[in-house]
C-alpha positions as a Python dict, from the first residue, in 0.01 Angstrom:
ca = {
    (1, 'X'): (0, 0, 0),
    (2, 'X'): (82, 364, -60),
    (3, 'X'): (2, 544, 211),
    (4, 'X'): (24, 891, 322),
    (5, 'X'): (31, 1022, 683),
    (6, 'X'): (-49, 1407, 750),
    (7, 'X'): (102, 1531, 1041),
    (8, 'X'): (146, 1845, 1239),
    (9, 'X'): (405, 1995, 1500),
    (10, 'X'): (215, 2116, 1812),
    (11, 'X'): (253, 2228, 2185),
    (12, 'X'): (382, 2024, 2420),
    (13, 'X'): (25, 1993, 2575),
    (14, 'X'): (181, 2106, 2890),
    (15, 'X'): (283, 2417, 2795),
    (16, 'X'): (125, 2703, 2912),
    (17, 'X'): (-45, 2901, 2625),
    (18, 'X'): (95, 3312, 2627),
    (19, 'X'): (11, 3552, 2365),
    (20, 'X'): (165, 3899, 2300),
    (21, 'X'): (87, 4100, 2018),
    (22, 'X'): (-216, 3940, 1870),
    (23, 'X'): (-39, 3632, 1801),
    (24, 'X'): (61, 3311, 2007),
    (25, 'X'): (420, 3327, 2152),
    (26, 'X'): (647, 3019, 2076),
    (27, 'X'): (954, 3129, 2268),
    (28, 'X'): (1101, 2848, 2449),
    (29, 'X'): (765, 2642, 2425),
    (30, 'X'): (842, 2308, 2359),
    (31, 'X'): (696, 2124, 2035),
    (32, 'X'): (601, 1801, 1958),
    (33, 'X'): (378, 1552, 1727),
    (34, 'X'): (33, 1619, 1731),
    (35, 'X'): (-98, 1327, 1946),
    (36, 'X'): (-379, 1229, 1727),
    (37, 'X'): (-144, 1239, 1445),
    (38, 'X'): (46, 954, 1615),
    (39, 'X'): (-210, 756, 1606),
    (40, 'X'): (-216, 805, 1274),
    (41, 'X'): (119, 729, 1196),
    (42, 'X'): (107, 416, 1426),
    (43, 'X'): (-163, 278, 1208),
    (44, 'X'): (26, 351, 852),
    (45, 'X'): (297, 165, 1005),
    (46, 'X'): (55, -126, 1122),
    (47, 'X'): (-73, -127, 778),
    (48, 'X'): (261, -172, 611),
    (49, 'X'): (345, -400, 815),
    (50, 'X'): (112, -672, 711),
    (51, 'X'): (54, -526, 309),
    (52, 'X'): (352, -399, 231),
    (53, 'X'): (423, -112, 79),
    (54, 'X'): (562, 261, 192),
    (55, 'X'): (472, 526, 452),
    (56, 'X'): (546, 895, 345),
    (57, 'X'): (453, 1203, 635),
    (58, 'X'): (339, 1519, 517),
    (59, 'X'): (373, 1855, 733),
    (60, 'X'): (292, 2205, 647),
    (61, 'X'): (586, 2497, 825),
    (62, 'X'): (864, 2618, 870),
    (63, 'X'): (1209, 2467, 915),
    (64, 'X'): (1154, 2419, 1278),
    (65, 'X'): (845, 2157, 1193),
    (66, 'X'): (1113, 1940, 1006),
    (67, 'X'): (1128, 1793, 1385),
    (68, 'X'): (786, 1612, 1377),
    (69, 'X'): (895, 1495, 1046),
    (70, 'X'): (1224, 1335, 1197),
    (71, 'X'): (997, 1195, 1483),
    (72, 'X'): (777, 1041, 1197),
    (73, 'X'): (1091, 880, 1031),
    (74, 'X'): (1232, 756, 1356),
    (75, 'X'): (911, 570, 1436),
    (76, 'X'): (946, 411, 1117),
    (77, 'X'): (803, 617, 803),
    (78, 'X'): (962, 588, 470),
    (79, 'X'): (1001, 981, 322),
    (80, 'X'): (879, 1291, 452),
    (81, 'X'): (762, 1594, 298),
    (82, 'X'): (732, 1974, 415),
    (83, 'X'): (521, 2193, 284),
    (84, 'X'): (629, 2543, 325),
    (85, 'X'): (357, 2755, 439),
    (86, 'X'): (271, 3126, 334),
    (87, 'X'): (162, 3422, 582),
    (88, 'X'): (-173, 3444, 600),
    (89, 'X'): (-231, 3050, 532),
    (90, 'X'): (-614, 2936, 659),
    (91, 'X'): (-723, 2597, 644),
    (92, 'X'): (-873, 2607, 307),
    (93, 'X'): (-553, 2722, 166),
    (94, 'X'): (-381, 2439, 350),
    (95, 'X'): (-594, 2194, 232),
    (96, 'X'): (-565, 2308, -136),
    (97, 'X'): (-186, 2254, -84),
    (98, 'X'): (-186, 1992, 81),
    (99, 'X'): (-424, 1836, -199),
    (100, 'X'): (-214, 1972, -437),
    (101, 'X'): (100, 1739, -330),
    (102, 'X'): (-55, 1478, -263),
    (103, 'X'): (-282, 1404, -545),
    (104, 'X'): (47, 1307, -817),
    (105, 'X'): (177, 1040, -529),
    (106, 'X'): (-168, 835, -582),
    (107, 'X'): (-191, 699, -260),
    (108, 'X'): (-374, 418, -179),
    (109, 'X'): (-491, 551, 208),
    (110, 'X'): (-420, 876, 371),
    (111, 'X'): (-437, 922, 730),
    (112, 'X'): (-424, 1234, 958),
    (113, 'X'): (-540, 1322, 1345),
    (114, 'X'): (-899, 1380, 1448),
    (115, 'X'): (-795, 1734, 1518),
    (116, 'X'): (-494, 1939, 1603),
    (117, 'X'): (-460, 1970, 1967),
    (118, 'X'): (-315, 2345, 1959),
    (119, 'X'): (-640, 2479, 1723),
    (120, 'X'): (-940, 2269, 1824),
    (121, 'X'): (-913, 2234, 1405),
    (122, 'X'): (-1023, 1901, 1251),
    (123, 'X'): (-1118, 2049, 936),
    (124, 'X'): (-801, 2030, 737),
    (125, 'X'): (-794, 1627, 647),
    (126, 'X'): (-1157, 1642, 553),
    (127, 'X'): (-1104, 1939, 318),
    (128, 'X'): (-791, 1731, 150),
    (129, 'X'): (-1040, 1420, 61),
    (130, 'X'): (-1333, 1667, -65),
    (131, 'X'): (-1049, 1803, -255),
    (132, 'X'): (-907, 1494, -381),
    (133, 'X'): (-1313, 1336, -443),
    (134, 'X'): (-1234, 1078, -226),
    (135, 'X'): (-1426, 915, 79),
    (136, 'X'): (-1364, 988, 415),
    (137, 'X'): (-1433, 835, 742),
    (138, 'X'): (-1328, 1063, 1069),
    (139, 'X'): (-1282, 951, 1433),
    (140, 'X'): (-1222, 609, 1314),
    (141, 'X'): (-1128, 354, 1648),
    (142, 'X'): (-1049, 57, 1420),
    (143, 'X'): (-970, -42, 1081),
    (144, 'X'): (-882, -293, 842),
    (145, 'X'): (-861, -307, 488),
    (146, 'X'): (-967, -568, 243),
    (147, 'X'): (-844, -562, -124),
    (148, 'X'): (-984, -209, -249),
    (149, 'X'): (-1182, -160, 59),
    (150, 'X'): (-1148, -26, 374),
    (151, 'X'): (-1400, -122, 690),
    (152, 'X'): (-1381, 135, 971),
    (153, 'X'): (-1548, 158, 1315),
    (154, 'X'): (-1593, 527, 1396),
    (155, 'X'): (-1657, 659, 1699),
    (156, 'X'): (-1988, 873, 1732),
    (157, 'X'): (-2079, 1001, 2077),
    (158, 'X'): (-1980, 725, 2288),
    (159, 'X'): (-2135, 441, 2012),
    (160, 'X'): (-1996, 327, 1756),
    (161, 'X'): (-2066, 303, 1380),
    (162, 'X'): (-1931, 81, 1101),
    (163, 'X'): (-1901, 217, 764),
    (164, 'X'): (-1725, 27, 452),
    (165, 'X'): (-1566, 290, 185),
    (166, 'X'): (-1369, 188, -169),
    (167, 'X'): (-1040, 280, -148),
    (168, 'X'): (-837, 546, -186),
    (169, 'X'): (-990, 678, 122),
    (170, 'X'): (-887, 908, 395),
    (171, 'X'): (-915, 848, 770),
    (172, 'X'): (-910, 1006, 1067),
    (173, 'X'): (-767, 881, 1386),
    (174, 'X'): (-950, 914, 1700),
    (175, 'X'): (-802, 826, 2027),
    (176, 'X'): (-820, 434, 2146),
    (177, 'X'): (-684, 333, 1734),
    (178, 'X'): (-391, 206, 1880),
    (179, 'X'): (-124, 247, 2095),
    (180, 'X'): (169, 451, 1959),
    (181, 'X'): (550, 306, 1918),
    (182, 'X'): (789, 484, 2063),
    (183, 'X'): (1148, 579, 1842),
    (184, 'X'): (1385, 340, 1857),
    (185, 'X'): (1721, 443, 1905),
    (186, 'X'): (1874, 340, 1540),
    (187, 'X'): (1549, 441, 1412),
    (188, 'X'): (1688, 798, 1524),
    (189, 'X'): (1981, 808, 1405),
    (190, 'X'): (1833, 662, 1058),
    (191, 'X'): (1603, 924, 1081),
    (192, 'X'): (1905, 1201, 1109),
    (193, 'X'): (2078, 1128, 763),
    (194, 'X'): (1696, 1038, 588),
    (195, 'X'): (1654, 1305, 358),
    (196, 'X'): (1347, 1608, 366),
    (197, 'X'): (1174, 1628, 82),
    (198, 'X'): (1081, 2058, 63),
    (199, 'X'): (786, 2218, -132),
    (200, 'X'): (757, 2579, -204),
    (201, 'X'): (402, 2704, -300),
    (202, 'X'): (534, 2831, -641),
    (203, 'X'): (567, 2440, -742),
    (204, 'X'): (214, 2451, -699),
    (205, 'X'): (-84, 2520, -912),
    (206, 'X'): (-169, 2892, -882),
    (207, 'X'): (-506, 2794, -735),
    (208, 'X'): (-370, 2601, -455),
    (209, 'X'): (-316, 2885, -187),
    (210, 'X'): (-594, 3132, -192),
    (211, 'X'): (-696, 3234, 180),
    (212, 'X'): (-1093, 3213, 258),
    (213, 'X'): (-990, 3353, 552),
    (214, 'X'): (-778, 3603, 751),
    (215, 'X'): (-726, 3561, 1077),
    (216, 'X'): (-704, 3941, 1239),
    (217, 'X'): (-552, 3855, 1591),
    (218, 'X'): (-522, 3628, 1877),
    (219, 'X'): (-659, 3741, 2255),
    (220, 'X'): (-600, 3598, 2566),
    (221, 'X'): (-921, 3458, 2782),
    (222, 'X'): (-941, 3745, 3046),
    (223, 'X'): (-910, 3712, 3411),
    (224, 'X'): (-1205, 3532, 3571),
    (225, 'X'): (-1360, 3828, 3791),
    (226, 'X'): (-1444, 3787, 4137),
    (227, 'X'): (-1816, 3580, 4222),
    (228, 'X'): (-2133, 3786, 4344),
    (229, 'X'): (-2317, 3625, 4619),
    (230, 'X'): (-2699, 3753, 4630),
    (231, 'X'): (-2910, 3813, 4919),
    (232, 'X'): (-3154, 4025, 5157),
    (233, 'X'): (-3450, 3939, 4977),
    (234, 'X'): (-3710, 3737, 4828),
    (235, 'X'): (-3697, 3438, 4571),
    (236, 'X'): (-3838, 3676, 4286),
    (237, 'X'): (-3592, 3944, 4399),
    (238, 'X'): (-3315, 3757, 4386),
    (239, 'X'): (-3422, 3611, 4022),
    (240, 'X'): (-3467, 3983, 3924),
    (241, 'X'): (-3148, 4069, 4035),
    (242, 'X'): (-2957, 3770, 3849),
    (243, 'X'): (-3113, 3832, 3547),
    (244, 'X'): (-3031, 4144, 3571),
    (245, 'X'): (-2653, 4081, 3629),
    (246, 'X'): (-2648, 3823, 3372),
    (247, 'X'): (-2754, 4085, 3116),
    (248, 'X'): (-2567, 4388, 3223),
    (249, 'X'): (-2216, 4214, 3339),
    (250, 'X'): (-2232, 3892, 3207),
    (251, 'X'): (-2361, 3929, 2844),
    (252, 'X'): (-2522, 3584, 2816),
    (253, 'X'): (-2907, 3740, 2808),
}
């Protein structure tokens, strides 16, 4: 099989989250491996493992997100690819991009995280297989893959739901897919002298990185303000008064 795994370099998710300046600060933060992309990548290598075949990770940044690809290498992918990204990049433009390189390596399976721990975002993948016209199955807890089919169990509010798609497909990861390898020491240092495949955007069609989007700046949750306790009068008082606070102060009426 052919398969391609998308991953992303996130926060460590026990760094603590500072912005300055309308944008998020990286300084010092330490990045890894988006953990749903692991699982990801775990499964890829599962897959390999018992169809053959090759494993190729695709990131979208800068030179610093080579890392995650040299993670992905050490834990056993084939080739990596960056995709450089361009100021103003939203996740439509990523997708087209993304879409854009993958679509002449004809894989057989992509695979990618549920979402991206640092954004919330799960939208990306799913915008790569419209792009691509191929099926999709997200939050997928188990697979297997039969000939030119694929037979997923996805996860959908606690239940679970089976779903059979023609291949190529894309899935998404959710948490419980597997349990990811760790990097094995002279899978690191194979990983060090692997080479980085690098695409610039002007490789690209010219339609591939149009913004839908612009993202105008980044603020920081305020301070949670001191609690009100009410009392000194009736139930109906009281209720007046909360309402009242809850439309005045609180904004939620």
């Amino acid at each position: 099989m052919n398969i391609v795994v998308l991953v992303k370099q996130t926060f460590d998710t026990e760094e603590k989250i500072v912005v300055q300046g309308g944008t998020v600060s990286q300084d010092g933060v330490k990045l890894i491996v988006n953990p749903y992309d692991e699982y990801a990548l775990e499964e890829a290598l599962r897959l390999r493992e018992k169809h053959g075949g090759t494993v190729t990770a695709l990131t979208c940044g800068n030179e610093q997100s080579a890392e995650a690809l040299r993670t992905a290498l050490a834990m056993g992918a084939d080739e990596a690819i960056r995709l450089e990204v361009e100021p103003g990049d939203d996740s439509a433009s990523l997708a087209a991009a993304i879409a854009a390189v993958v679509r002449p390596l004809k894989p057989d399976l992509l695979l990618a995280g549920l979402f991206a721990v640092d954004t919330g975002s799960g939208s990306v993948a799913l915008q790569v297989a419209e792009r691509l016209g191929i099926p999709h199955a997200s939050a997928v807890v188990k697979l297997a893959v039969n000939g030119g089919t694929l037979v997923a169990d996805r996860d959908v509010e606690g239940d679970i739901a089976t779903v059979e798609v023609p291949l190529p497909a894309l899935v998404t990861a959710q948490q419980g897919l597997n349990e990811p390898r760790y990097p094995s020491l002279p899978g690191i240092m194979k990983a060090k002298r692997k080479p980085l495949r690098v695409v610039s955007r002007s490789e690209l069609a010219a339609d591939a990185a149009a913004p839908a989007s612009l993202r105008l700046s980044v603020d920081a949750v305020p301070p949670r303000a001191a609690g009100k306790r009410l009392g000194g009068g009736t139930p109906s008082e009281l209720a007046a008064e909360l309402a009242k606070l809850l439309h005045e102060e609180a904004k939620v009426l």
